[in-house]
DSSP file (Angstrom, degrees, kcal/mol; ACC not computed):
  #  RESIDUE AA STRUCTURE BP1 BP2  ACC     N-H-->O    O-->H-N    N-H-->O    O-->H-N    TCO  KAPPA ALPHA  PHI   PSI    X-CA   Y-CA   Z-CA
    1    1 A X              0   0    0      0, 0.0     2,-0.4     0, 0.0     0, 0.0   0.000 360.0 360.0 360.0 141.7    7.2   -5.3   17.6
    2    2 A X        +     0   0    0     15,-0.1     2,-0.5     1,-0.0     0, 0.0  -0.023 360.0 116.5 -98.6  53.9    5.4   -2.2   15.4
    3    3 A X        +     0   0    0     -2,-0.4    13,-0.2    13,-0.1     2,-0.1  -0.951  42.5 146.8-121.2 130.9    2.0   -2.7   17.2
    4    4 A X  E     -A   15   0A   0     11,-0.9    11,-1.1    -2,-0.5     2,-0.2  -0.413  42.8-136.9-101.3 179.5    1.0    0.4   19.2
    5    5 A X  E     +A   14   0A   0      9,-0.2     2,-0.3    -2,-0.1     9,-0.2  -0.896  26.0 176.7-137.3 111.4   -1.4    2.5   20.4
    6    6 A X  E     -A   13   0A   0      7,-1.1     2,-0.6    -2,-0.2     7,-0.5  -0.689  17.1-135.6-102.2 171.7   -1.1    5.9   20.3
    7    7 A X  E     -A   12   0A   0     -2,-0.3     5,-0.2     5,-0.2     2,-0.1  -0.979  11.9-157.8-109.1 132.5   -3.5    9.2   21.3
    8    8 A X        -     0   0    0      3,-1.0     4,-0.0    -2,-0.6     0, 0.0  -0.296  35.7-105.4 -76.2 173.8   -4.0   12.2   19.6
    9    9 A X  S    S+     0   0    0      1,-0.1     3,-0.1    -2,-0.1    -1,-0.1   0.844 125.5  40.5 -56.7 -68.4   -5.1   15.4   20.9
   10   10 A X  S    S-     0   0    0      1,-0.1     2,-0.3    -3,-0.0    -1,-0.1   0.904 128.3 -61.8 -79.3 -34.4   -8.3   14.7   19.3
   11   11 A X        -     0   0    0      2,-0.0    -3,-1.0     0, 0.0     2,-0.5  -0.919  65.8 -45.2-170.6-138.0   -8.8   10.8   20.2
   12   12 A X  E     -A    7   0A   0     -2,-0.3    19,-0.5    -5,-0.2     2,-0.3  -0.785  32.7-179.4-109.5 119.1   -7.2    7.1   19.6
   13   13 A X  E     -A    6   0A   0     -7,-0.5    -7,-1.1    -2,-0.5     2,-0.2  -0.715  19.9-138.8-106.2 163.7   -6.0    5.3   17.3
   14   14 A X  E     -A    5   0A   0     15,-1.4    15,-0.5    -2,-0.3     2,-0.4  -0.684  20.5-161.6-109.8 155.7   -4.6    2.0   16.8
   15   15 A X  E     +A    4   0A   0    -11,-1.1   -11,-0.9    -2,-0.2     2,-0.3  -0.992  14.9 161.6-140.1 122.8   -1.5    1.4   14.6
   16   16 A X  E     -B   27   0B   0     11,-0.8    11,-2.3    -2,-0.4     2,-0.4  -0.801  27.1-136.9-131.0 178.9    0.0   -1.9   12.9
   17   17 A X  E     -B   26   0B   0     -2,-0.3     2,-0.4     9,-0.2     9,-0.2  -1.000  17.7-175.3-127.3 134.1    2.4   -2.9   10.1
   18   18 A X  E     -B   25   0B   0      7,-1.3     7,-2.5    -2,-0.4     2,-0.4  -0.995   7.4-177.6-136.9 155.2    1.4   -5.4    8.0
   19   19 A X  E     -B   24   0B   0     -2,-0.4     2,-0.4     5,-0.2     5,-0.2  -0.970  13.5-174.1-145.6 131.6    4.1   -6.9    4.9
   20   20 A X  E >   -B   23   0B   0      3,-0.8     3,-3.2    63,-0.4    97,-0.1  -0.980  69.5 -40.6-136.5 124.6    4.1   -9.4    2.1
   21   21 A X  T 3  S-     0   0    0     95,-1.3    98,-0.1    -2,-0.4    97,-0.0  -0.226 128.1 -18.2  48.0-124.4    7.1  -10.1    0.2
   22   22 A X  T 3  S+     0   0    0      1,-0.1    57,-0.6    -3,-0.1     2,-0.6  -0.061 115.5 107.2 -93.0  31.0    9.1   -6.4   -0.5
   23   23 A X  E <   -BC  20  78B   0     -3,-3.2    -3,-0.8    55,-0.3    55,-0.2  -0.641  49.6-169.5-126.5 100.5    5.6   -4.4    0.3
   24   24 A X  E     -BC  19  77B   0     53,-0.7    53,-1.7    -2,-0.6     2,-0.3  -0.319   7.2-174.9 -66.7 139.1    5.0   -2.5    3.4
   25   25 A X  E     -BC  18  76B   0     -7,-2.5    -7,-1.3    51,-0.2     2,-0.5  -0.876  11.4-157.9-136.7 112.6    1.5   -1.1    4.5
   26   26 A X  E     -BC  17  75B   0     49,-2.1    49,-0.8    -2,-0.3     2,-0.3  -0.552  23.8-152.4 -78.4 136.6    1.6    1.2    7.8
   27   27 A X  E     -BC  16  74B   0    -11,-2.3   -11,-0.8    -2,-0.5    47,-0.2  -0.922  15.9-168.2-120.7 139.0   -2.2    1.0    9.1
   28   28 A X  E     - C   0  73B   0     45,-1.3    45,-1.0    -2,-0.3     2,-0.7  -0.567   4.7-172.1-123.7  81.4   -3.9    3.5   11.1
   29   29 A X  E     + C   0  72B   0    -15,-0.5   -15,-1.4    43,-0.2     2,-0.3  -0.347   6.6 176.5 -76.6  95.4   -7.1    2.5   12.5
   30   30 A X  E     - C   0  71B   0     41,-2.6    41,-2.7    -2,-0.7     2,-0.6  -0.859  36.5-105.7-108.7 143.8   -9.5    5.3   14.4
   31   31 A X  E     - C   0  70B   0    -19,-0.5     2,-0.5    -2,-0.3    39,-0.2  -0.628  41.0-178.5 -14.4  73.5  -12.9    4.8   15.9
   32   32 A X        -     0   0    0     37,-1.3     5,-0.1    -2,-0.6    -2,-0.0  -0.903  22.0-171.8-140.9 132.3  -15.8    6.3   13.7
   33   33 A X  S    S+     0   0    0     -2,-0.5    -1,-0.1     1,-0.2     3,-0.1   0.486  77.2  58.7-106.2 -12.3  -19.1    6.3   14.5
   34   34 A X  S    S-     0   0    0      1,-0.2     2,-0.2    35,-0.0    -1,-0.2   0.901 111.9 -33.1 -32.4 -78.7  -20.4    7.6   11.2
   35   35 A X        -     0   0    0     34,-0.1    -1,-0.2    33,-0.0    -2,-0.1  -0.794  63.4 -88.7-179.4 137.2  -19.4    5.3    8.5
   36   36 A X        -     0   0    0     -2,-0.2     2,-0.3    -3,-0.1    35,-0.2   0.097  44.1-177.4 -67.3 120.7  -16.6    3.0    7.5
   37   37 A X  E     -d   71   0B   0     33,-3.7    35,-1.4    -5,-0.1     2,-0.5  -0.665  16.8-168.2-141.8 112.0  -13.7    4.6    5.4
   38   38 A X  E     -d   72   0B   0     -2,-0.3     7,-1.2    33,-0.2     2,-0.4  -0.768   4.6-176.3 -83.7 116.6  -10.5    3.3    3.6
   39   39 A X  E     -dE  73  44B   0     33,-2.8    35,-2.1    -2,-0.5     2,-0.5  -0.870   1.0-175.8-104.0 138.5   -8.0    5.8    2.4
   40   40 A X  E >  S-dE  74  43B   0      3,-2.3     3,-2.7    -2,-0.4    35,-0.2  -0.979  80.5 -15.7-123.5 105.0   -4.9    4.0    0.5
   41   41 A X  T 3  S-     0   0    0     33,-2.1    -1,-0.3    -2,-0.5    34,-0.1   0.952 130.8 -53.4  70.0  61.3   -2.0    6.9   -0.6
   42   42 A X  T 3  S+     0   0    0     -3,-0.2    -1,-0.2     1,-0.1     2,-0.2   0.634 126.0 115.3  34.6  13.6   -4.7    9.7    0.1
   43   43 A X  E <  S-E   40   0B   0     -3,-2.7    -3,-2.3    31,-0.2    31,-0.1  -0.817  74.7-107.3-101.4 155.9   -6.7    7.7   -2.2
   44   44 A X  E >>  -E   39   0B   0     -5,-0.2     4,-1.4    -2,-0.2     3,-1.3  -0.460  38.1-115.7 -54.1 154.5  -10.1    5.5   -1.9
   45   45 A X  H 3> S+     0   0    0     -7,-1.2     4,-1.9     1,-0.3    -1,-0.1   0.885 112.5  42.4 -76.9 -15.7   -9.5    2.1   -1.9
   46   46 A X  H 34 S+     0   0    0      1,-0.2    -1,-0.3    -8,-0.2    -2,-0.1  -0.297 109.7  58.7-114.9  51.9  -11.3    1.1   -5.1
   47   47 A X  H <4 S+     0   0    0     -3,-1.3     3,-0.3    -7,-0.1    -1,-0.2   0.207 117.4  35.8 -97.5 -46.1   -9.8    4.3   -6.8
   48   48 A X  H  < S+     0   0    0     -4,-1.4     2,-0.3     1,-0.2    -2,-0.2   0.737 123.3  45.4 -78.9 -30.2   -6.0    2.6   -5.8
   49   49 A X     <  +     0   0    0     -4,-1.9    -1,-0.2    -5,-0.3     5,-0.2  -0.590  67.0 179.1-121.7  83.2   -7.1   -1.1   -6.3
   50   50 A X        +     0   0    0     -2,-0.3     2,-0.7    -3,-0.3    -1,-0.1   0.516  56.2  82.3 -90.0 -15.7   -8.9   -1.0   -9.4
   51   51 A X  S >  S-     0   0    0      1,-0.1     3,-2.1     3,-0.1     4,-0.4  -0.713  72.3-139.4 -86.8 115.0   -9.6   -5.0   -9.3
   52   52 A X  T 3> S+     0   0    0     -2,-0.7     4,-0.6     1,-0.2    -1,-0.1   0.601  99.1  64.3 -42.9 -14.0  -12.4   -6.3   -7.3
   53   53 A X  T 34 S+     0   0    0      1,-0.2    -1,-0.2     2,-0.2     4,-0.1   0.244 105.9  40.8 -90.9  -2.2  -10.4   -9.2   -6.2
   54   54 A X  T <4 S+     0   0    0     -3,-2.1     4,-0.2    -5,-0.2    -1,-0.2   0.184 108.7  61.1-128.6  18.6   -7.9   -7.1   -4.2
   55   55 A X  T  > S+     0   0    0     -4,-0.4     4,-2.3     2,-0.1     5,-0.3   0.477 108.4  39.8-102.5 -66.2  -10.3   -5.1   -3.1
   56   56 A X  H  X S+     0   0    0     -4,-0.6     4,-1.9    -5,-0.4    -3,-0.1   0.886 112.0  60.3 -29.4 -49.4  -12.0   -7.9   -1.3
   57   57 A X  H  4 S+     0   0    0      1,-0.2     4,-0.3     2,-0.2    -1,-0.2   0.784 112.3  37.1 -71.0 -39.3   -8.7   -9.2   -0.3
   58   58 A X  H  4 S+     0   0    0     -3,-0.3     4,-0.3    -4,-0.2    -2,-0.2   0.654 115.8  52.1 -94.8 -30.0   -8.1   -6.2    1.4
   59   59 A X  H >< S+     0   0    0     -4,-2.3     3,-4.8     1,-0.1     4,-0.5   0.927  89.8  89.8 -50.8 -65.1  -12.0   -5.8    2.7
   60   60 A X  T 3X S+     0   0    0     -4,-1.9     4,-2.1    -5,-0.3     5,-0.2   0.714  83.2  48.5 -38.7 -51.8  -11.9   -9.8    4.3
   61   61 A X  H 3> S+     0   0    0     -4,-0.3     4,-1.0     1,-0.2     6,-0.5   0.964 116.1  41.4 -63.0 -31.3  -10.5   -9.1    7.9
   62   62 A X  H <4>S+     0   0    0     -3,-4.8     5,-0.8    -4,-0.3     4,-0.5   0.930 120.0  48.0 -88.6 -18.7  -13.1   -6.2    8.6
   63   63 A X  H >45S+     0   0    0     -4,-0.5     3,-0.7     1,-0.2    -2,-0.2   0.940 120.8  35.6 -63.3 -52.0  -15.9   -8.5    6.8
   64   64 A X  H 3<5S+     0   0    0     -4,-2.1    -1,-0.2     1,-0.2    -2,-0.1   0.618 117.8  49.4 -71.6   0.0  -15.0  -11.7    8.8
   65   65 A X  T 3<5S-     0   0    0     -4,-1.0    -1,-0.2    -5,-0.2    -2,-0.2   0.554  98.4-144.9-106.6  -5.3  -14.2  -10.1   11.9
   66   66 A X  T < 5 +     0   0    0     -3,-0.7     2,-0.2    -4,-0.5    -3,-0.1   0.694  46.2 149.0  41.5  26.2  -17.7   -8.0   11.7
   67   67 A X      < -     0   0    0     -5,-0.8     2,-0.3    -6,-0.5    -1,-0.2  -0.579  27.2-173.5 -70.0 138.5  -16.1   -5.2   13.1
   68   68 A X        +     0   0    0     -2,-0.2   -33,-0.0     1,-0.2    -1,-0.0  -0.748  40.7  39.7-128.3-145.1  -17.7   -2.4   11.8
   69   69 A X        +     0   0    0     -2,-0.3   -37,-1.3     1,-0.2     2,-0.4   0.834  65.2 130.3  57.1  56.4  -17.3    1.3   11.8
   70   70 A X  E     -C   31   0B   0    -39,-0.2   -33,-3.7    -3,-0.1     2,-0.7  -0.951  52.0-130.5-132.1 151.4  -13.5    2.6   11.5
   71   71 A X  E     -Cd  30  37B   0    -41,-2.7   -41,-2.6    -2,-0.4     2,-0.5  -0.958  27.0-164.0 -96.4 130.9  -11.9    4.9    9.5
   72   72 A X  E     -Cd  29  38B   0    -35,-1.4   -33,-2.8    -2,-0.7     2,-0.7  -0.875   1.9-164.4-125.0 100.5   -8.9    3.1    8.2
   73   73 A X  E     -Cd  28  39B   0    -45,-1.0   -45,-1.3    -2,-0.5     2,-0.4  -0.936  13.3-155.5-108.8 131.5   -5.6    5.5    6.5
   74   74 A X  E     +Cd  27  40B   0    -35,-2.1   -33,-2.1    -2,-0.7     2,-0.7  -0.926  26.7 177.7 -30.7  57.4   -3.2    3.7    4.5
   75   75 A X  E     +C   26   0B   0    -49,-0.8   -49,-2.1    -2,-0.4     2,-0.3  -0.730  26.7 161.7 -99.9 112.2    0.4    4.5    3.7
   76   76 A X  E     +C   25   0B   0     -2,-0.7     2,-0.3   -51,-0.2   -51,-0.2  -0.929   5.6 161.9-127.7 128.9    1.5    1.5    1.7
   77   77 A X  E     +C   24   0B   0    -53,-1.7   -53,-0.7    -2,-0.3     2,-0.3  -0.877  38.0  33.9-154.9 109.6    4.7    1.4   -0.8
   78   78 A X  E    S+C   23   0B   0     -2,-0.3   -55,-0.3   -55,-0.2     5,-0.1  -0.881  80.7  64.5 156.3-133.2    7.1   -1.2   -2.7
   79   79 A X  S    S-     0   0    0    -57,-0.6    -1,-0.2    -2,-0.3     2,-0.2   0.360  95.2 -71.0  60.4-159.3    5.9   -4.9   -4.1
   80   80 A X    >   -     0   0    0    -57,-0.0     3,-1.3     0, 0.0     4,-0.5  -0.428  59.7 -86.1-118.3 163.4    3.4   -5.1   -7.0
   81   81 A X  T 3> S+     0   0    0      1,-0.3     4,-1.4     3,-0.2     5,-0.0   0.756 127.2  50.9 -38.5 -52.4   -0.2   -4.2   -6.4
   82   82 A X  H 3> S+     0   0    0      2,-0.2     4,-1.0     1,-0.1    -1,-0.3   0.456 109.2  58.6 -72.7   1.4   -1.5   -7.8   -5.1
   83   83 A X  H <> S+     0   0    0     -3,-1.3     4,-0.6     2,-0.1   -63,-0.4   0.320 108.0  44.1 -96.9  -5.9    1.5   -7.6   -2.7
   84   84 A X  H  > S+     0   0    0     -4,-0.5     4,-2.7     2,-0.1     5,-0.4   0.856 109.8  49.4-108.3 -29.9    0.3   -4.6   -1.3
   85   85 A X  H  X S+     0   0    0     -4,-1.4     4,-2.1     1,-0.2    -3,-0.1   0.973 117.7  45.8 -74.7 -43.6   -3.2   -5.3   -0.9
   86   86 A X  H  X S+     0   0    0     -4,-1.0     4,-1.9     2,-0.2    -1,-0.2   0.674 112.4  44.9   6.5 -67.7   -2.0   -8.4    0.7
   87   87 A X  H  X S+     0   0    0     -4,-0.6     4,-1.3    -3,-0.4    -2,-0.2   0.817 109.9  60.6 -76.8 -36.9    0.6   -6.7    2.9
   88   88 A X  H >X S+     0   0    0     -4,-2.7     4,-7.3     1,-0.3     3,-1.0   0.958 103.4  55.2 -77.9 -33.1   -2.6   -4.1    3.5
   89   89 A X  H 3X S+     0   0    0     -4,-2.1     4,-0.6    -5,-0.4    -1,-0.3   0.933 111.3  45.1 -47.2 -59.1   -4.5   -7.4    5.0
   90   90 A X  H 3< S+     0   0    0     -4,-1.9     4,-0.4     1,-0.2    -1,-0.3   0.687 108.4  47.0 -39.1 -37.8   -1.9   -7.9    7.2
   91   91 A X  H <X S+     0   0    0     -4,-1.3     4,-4.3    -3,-1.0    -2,-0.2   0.874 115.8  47.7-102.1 -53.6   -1.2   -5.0    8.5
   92   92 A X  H  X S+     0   0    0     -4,-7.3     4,-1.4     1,-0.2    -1,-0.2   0.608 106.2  55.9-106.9  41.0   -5.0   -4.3    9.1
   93   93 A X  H  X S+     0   0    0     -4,-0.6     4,-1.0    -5,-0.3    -1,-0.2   0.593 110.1  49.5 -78.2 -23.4   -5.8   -7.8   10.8
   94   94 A X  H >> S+     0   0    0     -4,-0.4     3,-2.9     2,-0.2     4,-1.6   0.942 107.8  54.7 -75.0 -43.6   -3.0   -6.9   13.2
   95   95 A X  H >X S+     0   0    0     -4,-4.3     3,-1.9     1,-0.3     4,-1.4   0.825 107.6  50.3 -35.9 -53.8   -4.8   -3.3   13.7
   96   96 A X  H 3X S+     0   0    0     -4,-1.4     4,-3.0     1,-0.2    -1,-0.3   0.734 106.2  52.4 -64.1  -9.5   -8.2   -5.0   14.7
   97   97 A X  H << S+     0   0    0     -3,-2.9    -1,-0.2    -4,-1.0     4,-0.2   0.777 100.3  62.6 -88.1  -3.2   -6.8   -7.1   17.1
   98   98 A X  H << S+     0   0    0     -3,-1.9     3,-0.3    -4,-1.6    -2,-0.2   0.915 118.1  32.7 -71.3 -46.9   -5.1   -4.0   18.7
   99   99 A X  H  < S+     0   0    0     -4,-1.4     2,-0.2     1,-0.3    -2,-0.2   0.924 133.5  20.4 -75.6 -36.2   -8.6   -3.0   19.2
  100  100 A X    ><  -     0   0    0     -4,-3.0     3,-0.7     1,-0.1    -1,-0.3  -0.904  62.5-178.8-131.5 106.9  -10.7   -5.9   19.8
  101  101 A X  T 3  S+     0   0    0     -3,-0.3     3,-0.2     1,-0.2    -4,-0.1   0.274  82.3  66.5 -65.5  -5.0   -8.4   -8.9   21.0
  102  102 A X  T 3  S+     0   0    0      1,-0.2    -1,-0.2     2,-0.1    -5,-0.1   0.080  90.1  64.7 -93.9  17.2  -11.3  -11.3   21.2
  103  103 A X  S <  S+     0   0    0     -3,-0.7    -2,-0.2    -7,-0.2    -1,-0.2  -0.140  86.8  86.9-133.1  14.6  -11.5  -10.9   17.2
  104  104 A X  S  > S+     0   0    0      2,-0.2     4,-1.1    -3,-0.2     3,-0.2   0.821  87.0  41.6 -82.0 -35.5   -7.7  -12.8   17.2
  105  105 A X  H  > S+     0   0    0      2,-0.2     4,-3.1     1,-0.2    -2,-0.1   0.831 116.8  49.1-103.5 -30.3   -8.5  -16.3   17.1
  106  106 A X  H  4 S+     0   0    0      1,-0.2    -1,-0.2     2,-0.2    -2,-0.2   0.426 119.9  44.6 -81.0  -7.1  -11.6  -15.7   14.3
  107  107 A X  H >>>S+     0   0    0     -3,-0.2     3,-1.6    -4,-0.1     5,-1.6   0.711 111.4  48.5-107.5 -29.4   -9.0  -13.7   12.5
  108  108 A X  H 3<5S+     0   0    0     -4,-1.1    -2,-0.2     1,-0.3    -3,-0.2   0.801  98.4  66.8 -76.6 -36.8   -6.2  -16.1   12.9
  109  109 A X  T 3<5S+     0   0    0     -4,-3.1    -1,-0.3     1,-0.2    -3,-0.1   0.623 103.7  50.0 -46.5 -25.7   -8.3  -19.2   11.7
  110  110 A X  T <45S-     0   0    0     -3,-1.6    -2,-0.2    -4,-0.1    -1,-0.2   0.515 112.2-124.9 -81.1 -25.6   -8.3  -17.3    8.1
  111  111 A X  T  <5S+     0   0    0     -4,-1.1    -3,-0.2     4,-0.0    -2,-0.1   0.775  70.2 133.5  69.1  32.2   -4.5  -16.9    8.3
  112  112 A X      < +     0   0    0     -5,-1.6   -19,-0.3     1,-0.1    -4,-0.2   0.485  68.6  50.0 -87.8  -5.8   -4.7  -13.2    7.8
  113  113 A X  S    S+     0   0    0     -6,-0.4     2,-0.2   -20,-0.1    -1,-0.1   0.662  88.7  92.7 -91.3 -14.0   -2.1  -12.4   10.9
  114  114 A X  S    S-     0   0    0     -6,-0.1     2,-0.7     1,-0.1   -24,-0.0  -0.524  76.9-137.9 -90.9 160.7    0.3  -14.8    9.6
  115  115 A X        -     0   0    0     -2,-0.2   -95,-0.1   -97,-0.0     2,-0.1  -0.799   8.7-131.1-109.1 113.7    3.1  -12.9    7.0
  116  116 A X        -     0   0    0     -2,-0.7   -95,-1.3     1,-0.2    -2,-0.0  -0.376  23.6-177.8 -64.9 119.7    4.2  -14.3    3.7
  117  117 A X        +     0   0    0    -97,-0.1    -1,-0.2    -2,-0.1   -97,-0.0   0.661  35.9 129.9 -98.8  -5.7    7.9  -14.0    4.0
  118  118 A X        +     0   0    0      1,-0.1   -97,-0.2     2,-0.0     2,-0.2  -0.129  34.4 166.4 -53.7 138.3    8.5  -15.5    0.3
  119  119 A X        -     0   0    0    -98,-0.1     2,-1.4   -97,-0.1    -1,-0.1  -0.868  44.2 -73.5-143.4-173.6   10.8  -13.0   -1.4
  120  120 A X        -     0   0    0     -2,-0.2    -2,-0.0     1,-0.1     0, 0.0  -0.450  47.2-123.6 -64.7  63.9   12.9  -13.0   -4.5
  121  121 A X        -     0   0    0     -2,-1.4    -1,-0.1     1,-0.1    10,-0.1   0.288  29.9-121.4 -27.7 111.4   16.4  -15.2   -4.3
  122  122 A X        -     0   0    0      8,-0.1     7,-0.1     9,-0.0    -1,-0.1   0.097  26.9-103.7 -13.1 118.9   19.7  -13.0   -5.1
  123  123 A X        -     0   0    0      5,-0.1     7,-0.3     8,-0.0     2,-0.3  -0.359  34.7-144.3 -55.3 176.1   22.0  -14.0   -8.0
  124  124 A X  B >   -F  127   0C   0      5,-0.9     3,-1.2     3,-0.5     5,-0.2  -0.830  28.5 -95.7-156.4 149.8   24.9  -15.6   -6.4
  125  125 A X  T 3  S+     0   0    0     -2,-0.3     3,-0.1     1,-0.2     4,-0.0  -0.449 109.6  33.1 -83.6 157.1   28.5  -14.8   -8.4
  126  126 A X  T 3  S+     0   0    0     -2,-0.1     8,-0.5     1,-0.1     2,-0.4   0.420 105.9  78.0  84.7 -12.0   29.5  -17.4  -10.8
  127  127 A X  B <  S-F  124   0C   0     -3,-1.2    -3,-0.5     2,-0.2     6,-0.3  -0.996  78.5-126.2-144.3 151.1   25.8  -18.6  -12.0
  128  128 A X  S    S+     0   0    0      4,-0.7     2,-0.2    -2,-0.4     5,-0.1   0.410  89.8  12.7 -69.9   2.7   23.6  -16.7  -14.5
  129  129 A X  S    S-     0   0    0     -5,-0.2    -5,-0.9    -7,-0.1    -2,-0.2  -0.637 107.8 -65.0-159.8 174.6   20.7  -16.6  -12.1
  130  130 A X  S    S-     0   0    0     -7,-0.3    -8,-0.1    -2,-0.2    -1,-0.1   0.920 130.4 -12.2 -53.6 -50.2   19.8  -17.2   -8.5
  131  131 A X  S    S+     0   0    0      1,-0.1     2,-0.8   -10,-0.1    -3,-0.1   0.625 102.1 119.0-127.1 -20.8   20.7  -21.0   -9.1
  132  132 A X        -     0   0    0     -5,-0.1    -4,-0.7     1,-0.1    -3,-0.1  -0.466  52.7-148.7 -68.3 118.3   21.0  -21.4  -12.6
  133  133 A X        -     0   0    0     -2,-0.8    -6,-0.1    -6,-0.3    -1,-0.1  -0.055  32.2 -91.7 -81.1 139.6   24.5  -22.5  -13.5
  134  134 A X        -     0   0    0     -8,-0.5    -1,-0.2     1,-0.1    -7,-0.0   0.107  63.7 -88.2 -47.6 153.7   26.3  -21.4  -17.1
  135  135 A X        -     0   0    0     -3,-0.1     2,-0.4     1,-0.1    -1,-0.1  -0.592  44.8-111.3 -79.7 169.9   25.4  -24.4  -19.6
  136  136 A X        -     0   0    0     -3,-0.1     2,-0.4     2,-0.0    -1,-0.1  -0.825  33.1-161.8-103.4 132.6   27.9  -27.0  -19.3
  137  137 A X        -     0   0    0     -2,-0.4    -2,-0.0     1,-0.1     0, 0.0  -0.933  10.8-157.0-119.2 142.9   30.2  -27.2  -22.9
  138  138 A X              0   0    0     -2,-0.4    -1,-0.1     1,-0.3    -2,-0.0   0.878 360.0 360.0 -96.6 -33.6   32.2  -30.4  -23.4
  139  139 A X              0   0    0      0, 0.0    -1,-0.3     0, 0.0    -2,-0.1   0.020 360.0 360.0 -81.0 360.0   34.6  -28.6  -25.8
């Protein structure tokens, strides 16, 4: 499974993957006793997710889990924009439970651990489509 914990030199962070359909988001989750910050792509998040409703979406595990404080970095790539913010949900519901595992069943009640595997069906040879078949001509 790709949840660790690794240490730095300087001090620890937690690491998850979290994925929705074709969009991966690698989470890094550090300890920061300042003030909460999400970087998405070496961006802010609501410079990278320009909709308030994926920004929320993405928000919803560290607001319902009432974790606060972390610095949170973000490398997230493939799907559409709501499949990454999504995916980014995932990725960092698994991170808080890396840190605080008594924040698992209050995250898991929202269904933010679980992973949407829906992806795209493949054309298949012989039909125009994933299942649609050539129209049928009687002549």
């Amino acid at each position: 499974m790709a949840l660790k914990t690794k240490t730095t030199k300087i001090n620890k962070y937690y690491e998850a993957v979290g994925r929705r359909k074709t969009a991966i988001a690698r989470i890094r989750l550090w300890p920061n006793d300042i003030k909460q910050e999400v970087i998405v792509n070496n961006k802010n998040y609501s410079d990278y997710f320009p909709g308030r409703e994926m920004q929320d979406t993405l928000m919803d595990p560290i607001v319902k889990s009432g974790i606060k404080n972390y610095k949170v970095s973000v490398k997230v790539f493939g799907g559409g924009l709501r499949a990454q913010a999504y995916a980014l949900r995932h990725g960092l519901s698994r991170a808080l439970v890396l840190a605080h595992p008594e924040s698992k069943t209050n995250l898991k009640t929202f269904g933010f651990l679980t992973r949407d595997p829906r992806m795209k069906e493949r054309k298949k040879p012989g039909l125009k489509g994933a299942r649609r078949a050539p129209q049928w001509s009687k002549r």
